[in-house]
C-alpha positions in Angstrom: -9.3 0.9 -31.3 -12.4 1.0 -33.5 -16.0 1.5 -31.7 -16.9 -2.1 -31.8 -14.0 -3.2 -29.7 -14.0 -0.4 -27.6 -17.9 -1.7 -27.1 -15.9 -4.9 -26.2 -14.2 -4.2 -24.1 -16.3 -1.8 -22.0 -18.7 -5.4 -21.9 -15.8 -8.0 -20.8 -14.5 -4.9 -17.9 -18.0 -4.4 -16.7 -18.6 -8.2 -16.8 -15.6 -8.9 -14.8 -16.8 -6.5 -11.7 -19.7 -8.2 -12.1 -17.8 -11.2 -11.5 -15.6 -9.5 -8.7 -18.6 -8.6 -6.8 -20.8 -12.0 -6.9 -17.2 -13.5 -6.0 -16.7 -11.5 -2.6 -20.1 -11.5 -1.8 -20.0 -15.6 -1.7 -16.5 -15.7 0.0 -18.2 -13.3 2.8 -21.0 -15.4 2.7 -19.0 -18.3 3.6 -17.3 -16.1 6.1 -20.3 -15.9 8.0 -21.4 -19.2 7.7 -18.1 -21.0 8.7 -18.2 -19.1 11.8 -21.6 -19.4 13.0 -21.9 -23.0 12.3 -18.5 -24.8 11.7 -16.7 -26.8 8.9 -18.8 -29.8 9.0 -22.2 -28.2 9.3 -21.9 -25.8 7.0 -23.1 -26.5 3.2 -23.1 -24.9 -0.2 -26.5 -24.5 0.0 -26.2 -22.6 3.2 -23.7 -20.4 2.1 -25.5 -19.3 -1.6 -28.7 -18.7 0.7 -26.7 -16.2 3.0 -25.2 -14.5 -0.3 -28.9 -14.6 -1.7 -27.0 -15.9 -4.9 -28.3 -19.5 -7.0 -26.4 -22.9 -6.0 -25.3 -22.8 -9.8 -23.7 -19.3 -9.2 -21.4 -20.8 -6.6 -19.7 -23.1 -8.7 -19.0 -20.5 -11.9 -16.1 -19.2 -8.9 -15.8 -22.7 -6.4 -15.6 -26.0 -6.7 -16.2 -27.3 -3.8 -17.1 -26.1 -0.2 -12.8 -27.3 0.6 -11.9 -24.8 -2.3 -14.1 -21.7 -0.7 -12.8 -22.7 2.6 -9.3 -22.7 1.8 -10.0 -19.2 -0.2 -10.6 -18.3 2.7 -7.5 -19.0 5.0 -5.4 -17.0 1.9 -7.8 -14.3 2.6 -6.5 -14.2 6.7 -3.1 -15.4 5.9 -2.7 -12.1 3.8 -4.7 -9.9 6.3 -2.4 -11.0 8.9 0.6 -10.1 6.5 -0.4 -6.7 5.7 -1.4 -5.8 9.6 2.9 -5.6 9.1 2.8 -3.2 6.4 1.4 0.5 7.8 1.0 2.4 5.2 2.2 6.0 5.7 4.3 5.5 8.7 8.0 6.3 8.9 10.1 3.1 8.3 12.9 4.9 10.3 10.4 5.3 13.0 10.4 2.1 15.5 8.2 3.7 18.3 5.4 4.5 14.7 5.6 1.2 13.7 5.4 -0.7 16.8 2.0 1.1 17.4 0.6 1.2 13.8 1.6 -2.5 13.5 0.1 -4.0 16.9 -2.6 -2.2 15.7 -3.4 -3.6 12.8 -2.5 -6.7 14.1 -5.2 -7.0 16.9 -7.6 -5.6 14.7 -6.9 -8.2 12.1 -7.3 -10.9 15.1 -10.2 -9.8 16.7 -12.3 -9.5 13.0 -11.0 -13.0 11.8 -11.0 -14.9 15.6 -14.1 -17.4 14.6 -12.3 -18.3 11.4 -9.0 -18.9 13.1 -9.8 -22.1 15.5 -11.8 -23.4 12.6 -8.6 -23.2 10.3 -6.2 -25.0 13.1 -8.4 -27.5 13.2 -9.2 -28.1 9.8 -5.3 -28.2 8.8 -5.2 -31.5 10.7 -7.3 -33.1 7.8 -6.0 -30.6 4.9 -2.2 -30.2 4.1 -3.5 -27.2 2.1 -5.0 -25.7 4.9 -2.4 -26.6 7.0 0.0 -25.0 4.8 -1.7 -21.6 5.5 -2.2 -22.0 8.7 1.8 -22.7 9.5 2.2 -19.4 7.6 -0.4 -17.3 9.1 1.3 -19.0 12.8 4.9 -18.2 11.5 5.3 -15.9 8.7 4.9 -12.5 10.8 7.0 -13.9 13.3 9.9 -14.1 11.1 9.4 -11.0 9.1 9.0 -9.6 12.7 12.4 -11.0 13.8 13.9 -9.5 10.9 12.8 -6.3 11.5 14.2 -6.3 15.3 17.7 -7.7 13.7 17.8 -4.6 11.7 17.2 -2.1 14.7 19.7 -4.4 16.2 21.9 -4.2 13.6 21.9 -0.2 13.1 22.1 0.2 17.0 18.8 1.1 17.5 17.4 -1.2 19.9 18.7 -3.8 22.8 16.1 -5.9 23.0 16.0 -8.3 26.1 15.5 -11.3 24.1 17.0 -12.4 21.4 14.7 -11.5 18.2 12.6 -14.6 17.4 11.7 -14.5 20.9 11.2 -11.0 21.5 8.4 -11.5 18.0 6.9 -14.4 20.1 6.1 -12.6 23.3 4.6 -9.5 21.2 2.8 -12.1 18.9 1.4 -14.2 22.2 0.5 -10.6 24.1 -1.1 -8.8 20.7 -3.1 -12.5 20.7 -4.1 -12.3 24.1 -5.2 -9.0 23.8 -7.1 -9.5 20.6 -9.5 -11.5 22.1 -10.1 -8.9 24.7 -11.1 -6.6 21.8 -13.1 -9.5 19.6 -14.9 -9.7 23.2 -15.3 -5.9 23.8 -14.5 -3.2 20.5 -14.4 -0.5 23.1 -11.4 -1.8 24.3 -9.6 -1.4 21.6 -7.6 1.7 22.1 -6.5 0.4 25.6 -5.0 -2.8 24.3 -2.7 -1.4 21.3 -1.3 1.0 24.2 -0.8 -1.8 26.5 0.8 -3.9 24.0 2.5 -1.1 22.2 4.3 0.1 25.7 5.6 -3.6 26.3 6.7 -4.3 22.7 8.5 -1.3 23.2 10.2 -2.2 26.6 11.1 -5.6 25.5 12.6 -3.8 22.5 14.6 -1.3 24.5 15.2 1.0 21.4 18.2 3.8 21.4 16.2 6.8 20.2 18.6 9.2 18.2 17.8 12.7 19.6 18.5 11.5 23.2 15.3 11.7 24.3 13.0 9.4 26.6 11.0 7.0 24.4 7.5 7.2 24.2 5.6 4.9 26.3 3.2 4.2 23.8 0.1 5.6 25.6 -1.8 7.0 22.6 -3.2 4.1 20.4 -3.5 4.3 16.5 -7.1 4.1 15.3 -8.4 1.2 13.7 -6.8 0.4 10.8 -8.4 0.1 7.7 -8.0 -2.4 4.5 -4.4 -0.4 2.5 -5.0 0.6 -0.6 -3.2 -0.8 -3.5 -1.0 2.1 -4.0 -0.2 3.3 -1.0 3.4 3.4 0.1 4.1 0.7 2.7 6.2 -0.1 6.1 6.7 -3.2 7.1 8.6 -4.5 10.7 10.9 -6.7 8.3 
């Protein structure tokens, strides 16, 4: 590669974080301004002034205040999906995952709970919308079902109910429990043990030393965002 394109191409990569960061900083702009004011009041104009960004700005990434919006429900439709993928946690380990996964889980709740009523009811009007949101309602409930039909299947666990509804109850308590936490952050550490020690008593799992299971009493701490590389775990 001669200097000149190396020159090139040192321009176009810093360009494109350029890009990257004016990009995230409007989609949390919109964040914001979704939440604090609703669908309908909220404007393009309100959300470039919370970025600090120009109106013209906006529309080199959007075109529309629909598009950012919709950007937005991929953003909590994947956040809810990874909050099933703990990163450094024994796959082979049910009582690990059950904890680092409601963990994540009401984390990822609590941090995206004024986005989340705004999405239900904007999928009534948008079958984009409304696409994500049936997936962010039913995707980790199937890949959570999964997960509790392989336990299931290699004798580790007896669950009470049968797996779909065993990933309901969990999904309804970590929900419940969420709001707690979007309510009170110092909470937090009590409600992934709560919900931890249930999950795993409506799990019933066979643990393979013979020893009593844990009851889930120490929470995880708050997850953080996985990096791209890291090795994953996922509950199905």
């Amino acid at each position: 590669m001669t200097p000149r394109q190396q020159q090139a191409w040192a321009a176009r990569t810093e360009h494109d974080r350029r890009d990257a960061r004016t990009r995230a900083l409007l989609l949390a702009a919109a964040g914001r301004v979704f939440a604090r004011h609703g669908y309908g009041p909220a404007t393009i104009a309100g959300i470039t002034t919370e970025a600090g960004l120009s109106r013209a700005a906006f529309y080199v990434y959007f075109a529309s205040k629909a598009e950012v919006f919709r950007v937005l429900a991929v953003q909590v439709r994947d956040a809810f999906l990874a909050a099933q993928e703990v990163p450094g946690t024994d796959p082979d380990d049910p009582y690990a995952v059950a904890r680092a996964s409601t963990g994540a889980f009401i984390a990822a709740y609590a941090e995206h709970l004024p986005l989340l009523a705004l999405f239900e009811q904007q999928a009534l009007c948008d079958h984009e919308v409304r696409e994500l949101w049936t997936e962010i309602e039913s995707r980790p409930l199937r890949r959570h079902a999964r997960y509790v039909r392989r336990l299931v299947k290699d004798g580790r666990a007896d669950p009470v109910v049968e797996p779909l509804a065993l990933a309901r109850a969990v999904g309804a308590m970590s929900t419940t429990w969420a709001r707690l936490v979007a309510a009170d952050p110092d909470v937090y550490e009590d409600a992934v043990r709560d919900v931890t020690t249930m999950h795993l008593h409506l799990l019933r799992v066979t643990p393979r030393d013979g020893s009593e299971p844990p009851d889930g009493s120490e929470a995880p701490p708050a997850p953080r965002a996985p990096r791209p590389d890291a090795p994953r775990s996922r509950p199905g």
